[in-house]
N, C-alpha and C positions, 0 to 999 in steps of 0.2 A: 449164144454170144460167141465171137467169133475168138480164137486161140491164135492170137499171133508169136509165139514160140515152143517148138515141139523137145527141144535138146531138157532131155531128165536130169535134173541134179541131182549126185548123191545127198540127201536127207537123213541117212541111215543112223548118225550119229546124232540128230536130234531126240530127248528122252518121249515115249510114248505116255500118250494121256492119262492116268491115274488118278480119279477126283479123291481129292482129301477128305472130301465129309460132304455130304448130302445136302444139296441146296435146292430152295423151292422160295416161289414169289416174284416179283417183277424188276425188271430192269429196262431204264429208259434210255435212250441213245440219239444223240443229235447230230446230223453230217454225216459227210463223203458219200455225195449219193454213189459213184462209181462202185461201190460196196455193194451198194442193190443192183444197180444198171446192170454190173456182170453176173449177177445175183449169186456169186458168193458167198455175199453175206446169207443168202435162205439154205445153201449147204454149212456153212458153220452151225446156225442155229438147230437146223435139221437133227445134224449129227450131237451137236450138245445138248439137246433135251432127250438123247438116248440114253446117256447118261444121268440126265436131270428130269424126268418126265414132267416135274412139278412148277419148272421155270417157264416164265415168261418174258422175251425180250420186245417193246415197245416201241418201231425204228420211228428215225423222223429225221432221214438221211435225205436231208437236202443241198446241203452245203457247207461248205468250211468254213465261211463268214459267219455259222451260229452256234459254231461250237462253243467256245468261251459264253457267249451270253446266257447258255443251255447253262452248264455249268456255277457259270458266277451265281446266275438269279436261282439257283436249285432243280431248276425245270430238266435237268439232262442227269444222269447217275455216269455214264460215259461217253467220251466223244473221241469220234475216228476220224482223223483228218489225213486228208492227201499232202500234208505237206506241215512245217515246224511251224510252230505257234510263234507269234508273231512277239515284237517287245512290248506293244501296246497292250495286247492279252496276257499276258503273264506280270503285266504291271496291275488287270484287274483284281490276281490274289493276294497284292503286296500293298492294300490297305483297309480298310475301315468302309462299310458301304456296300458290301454286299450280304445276301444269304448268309445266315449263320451266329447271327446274336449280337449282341453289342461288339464285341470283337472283328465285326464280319466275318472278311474270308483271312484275313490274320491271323487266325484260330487254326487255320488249317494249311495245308499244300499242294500245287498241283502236281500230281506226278505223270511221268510222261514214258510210257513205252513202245518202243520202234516195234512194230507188228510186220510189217514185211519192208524188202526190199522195194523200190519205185522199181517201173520200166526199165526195159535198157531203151524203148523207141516207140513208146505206146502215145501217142498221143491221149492227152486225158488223164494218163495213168502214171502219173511221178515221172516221166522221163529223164533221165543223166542226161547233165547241162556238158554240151561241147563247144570246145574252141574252135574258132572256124576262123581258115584265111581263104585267100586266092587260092587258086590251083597253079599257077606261077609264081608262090610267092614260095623262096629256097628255104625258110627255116619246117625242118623236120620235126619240134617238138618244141617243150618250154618246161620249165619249171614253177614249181607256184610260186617262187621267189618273184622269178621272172612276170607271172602275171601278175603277181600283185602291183609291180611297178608299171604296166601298163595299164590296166584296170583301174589302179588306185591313184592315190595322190597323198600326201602331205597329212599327217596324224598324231592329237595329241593322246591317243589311246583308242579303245575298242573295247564293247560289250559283249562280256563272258556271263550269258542270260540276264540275271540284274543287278552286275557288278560293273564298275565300270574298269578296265583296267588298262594302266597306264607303261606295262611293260610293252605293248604292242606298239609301241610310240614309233616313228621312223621320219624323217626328215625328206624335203625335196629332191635331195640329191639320188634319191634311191627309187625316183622316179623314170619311167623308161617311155622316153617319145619321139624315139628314131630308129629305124631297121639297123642301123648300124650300132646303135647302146646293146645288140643282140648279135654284134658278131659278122652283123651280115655284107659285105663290102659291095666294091663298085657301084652302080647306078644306083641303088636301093639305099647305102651310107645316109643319107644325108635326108631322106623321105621321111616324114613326118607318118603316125600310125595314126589312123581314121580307126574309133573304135566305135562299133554298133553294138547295141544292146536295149534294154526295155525300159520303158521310162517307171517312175520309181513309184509309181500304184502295184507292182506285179511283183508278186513271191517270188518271183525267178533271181530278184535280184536281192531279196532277204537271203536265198544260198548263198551267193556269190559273195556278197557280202559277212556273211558268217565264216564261210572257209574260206577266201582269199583276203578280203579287204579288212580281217581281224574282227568284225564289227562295228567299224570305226564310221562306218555310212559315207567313208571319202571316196568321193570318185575320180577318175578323170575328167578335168574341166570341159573338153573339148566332145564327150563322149555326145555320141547321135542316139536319141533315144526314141523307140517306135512302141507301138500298141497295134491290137487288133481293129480291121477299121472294116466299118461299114462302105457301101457306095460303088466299090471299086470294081464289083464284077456287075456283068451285062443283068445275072440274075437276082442281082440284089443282094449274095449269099454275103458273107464276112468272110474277110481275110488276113488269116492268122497274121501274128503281130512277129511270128518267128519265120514265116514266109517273106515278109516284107524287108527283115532285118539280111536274112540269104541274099534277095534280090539284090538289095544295097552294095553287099558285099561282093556280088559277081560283078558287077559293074566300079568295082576300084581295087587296083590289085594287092593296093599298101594300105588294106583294113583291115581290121580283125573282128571276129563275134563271138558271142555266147550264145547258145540257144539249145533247141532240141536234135537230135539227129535224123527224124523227120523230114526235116526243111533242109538237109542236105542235097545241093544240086550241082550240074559236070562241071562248073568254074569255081566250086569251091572245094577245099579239102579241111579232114579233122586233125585237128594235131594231140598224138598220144602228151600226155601229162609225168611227171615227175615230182615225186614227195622226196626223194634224196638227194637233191642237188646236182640231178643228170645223172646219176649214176646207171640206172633204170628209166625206160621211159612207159607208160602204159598206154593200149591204146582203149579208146569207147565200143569194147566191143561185148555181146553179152552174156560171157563169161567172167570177163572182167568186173562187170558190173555186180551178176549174182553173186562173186566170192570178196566182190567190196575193193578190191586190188587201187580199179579207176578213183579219183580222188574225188570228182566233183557228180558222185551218187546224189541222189534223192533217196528219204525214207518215206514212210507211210506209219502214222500214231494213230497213238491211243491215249488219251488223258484221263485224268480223274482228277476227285477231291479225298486229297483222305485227313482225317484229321489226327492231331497234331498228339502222340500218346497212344493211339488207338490202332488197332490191325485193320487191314484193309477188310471192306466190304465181302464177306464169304461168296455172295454171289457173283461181285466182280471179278476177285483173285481166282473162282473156277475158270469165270470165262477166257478169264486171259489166259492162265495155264493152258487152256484149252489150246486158244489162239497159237500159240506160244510154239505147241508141242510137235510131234512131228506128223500127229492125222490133222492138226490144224493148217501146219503148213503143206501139207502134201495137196491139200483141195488149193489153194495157193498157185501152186505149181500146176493144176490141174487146169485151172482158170488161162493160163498161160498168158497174164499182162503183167500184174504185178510179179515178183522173184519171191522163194523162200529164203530166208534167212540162214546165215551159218549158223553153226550148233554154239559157236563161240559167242557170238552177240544175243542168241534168243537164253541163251544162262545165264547173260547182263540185265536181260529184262527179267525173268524171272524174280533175279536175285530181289527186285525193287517193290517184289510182291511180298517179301514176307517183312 
């Protein structure tokens, strides 16, 4: 499988594998086929049953769409998804109705750990979402301030997982729908921003929506929204939904996009990002990405049930530790699509294991 990035991260500070206590028996797993595709996942497993001779992992990595079902209905022990569980999936553990006794899955919780970094530009593989204009168009950069008022619209709140919260509230007025609400003068003042992006079936915009739009699922009214479409080439092939949104945007110079850096092409450019109010700007590049810097990263999960009073699954918490460590992440980096994790966030996940 092919290695589209060679630059080594230091990992060094990540802690080395040390199993707590001997586990043996099976464990089933539902999703991210790219797990197997780059097969990965047969070096993770490989190397953890040298530790575990007695364990057995049971994949059924087909897709993201079956993780929660895997889960809710008991049929999955973990699931690894390319991408954040959705409100509708996490709204499965918060009631009555599933697996798990008259209580359901109210009895328990889902817990969720970031196993690796997304791509910096893998297609398939979590790619970090970038902002895209013209390549004539003068603004250098933006703030998430700033995109949330182009992106967004008018909010009486926003969803903090299944909270609903009403401090992310913000009014019209903080809406942005002129090159010039950004500073930008003459000709451009007074031009109206054409914003491309996917229509609202596609995770891509469950991120955007989580880190820029608060939650709040407000968009820009006017925004142009595309999918991947059949038909369009001589050989029948499909054509990405993040190609078509580029096209769009080479051909109008006062637009803006989200998408993958993939689909970057000569009439458009990426604009570095800012979490301090301009201070700093960052750009989409894949250093930025592996050390988390760039704001609008992609993760890669790991879900569970654990229930509610009780310690995590022995042979779970090995495997994640595993995962987790720095021979888990190093095959990771070996693989060279998805990133390893800093030593700072993979002691975030851990911590959620004991």
């Amino acid at each position: 499988m092919k290695i589209f990035y060679t630059p080594k991260f230091n990992i060094s500070e990540l802690g080395p594998y040390v199993p707590q206590q001997q586990v043996q028996g099976g464990v089933r797993q539902w999703v991210n086929n790219y797990l197997s595709d780059s097969g990965l996942m047969d070096v993770w497993q490989e190397e953890f049953r040298r530790y575990h001779p007695q364990i057995e992992v049971d994949d059924n990595l087909y897709s993201s769409s079956i993780a929660f079902p895997g889960l809710i209905s008991g049929a999955a022990d973990l699931a690894p998804m390319g991408r954040q569980a959705l409100w509708d999936e996490l709204k499965g553990f918060d009631g009555e109705g599933a697996q798990g006794g008259d209580e359901g899955v109210g009895a328990g919780e889902v817990v969720e750990i970031i196993m690796a970094t997304g791509s910096h530009d893998v297609r398939g593989w979590t790619f970090a979402l970038g902002i895209f204009v013209h390549k004539d168009n003068p603004i250098t950069g933006l703030t998430m301030e700033q995109l949330d008022g182009i992106l967004g619209s008018r909010r009486d709140g926003g969803w903090d997982g299944l909270t609903w919260d009403t401090s992310v509230a913000r009014g019209s007025e903080s809406n942005i729908r002129t090159w010039g609400q950004l500073g930008v003068k003459g000709a451009w003042a007074n031009k109206p921003i054409t914003v491309y992006g996917y229509n609202a079936k596609y995770h891509f915009n469950d991120e955007i929506d989580k880190k820029v739009l608060k939650g709040s699922g407000k968009w820009n009214e006017e925004m142009r929204a595309f999918s991947n479409m059949a038909g369009l080439n001589v050989d029948g092939s499909l054509t990405a939904g993040g190609e078509l949104i580029i096209n769009a945007l080479a051909n109008d110079k006062y637009g803006i996009a989200y998408t993958g850096k993939p689909f970057l092409n000569a009439q458009t450019k990426l604009l570095p990002l800012s979490t301090d109010g301009g201070k700093t700007y960052v750009p989409l590049e894949l250093d930025r990405v592996q050390d988390r810097s760039y704001p609008l990263i992609r993760d890669v999960y790991y879900y569970f049930r654990r229930e509610k009073g009780k310690p995590v699954d022995p042979k779970i918490r090995e495997f994640l530790r595993y995962v987790l460590s720095r021979e888990g992440q190093a095959a990771i980096q070996a693989d060279g699509k998805y990133l390893p994790l800093t030593a700072e966030v993979a002691a975030a996940q851990l911590a959620k294991l004991d």
